[in-house]
C-alpha positions as CSV (number, residue, x, y, z in Angstrom):
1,X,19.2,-4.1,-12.8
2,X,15.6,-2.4,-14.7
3,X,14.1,-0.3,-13.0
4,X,10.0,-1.4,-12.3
5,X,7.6,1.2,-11.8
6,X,4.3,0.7,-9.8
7,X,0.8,2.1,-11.5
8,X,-1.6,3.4,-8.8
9,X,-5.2,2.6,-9.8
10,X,-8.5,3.6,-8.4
11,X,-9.6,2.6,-5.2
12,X,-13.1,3.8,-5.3
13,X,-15.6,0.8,-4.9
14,X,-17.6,1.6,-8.2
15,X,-14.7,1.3,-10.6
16,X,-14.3,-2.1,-12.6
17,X,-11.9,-4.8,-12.1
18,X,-9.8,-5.3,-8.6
19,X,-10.0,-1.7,-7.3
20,X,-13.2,-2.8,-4.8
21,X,-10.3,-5.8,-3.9
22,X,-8.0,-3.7,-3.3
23,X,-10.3,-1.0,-1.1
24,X,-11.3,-3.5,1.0
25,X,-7.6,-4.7,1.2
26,X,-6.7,-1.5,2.3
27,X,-9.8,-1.0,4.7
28,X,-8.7,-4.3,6.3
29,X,-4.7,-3.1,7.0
30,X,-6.1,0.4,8.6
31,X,-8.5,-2.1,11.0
32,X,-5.6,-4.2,11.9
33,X,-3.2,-1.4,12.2
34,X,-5.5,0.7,14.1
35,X,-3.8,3.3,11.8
36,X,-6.5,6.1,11.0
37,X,-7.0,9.2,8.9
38,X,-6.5,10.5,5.4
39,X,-3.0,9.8,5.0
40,X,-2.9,6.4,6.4
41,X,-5.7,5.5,3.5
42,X,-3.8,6.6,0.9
43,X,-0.6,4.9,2.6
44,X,-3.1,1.9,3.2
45,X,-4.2,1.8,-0.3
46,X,-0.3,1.9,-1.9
47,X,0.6,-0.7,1.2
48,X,-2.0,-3.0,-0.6
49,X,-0.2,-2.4,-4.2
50,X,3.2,-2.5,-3.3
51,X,2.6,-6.1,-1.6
52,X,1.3,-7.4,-4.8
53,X,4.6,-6.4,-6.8
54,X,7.1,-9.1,-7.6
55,X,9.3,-10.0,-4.0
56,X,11.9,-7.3,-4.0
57,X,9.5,-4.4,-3.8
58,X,11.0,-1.4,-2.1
59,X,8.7,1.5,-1.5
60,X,10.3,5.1,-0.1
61,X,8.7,7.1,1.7
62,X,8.8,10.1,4.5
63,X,6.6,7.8,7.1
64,X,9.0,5.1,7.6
65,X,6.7,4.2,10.9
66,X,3.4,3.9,9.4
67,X,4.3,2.5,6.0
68,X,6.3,-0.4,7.8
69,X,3.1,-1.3,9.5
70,X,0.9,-1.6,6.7
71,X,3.1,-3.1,4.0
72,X,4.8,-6.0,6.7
73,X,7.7,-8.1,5.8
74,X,7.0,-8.5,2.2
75,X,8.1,-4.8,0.9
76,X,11.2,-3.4,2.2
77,X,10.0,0.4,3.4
78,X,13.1,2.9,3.2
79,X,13.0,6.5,4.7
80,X,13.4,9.6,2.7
């Protein structure tokens, strides 16, 4: 099995192409999570990339909790 590997772009609303997209994406998961602060944007922000991958996506991480609730049933979140 190949191993797939995930590019993290910007999220900042002024750069080109689907970063603004994927901002508001993100903004949208932290308002239905009620998830707030630093950490869960960045975790917001990969949440939104990892659920656009292929199905199969599997994203590790030390926040098992918080990542499960932003990425749902689509990415399968397994704890460091």
């Amino acid at each position: 099995m190949g191993r797939q590997v995930i590019c993290a772009n910007p999220l900042s609303r002024a750069a080109a192409g689907g970063a603004p997209r994927r901002a508001d994406a993100a903004v949208s998961l932290l308002q239905e999570t009620g998830l707030r602060g630093h950490k869960c944007a960045i975790g917001a922000a990969l949440a939104v990339i990892a659920g656009r991958q292929p199905a199969g996506a599997v994203l590790f991480t030390s926040d098992e909790d918080d990542m499960g609730k932003l990425c749902g049933p689509g990415v399968r979140v397994v704890s460091l």
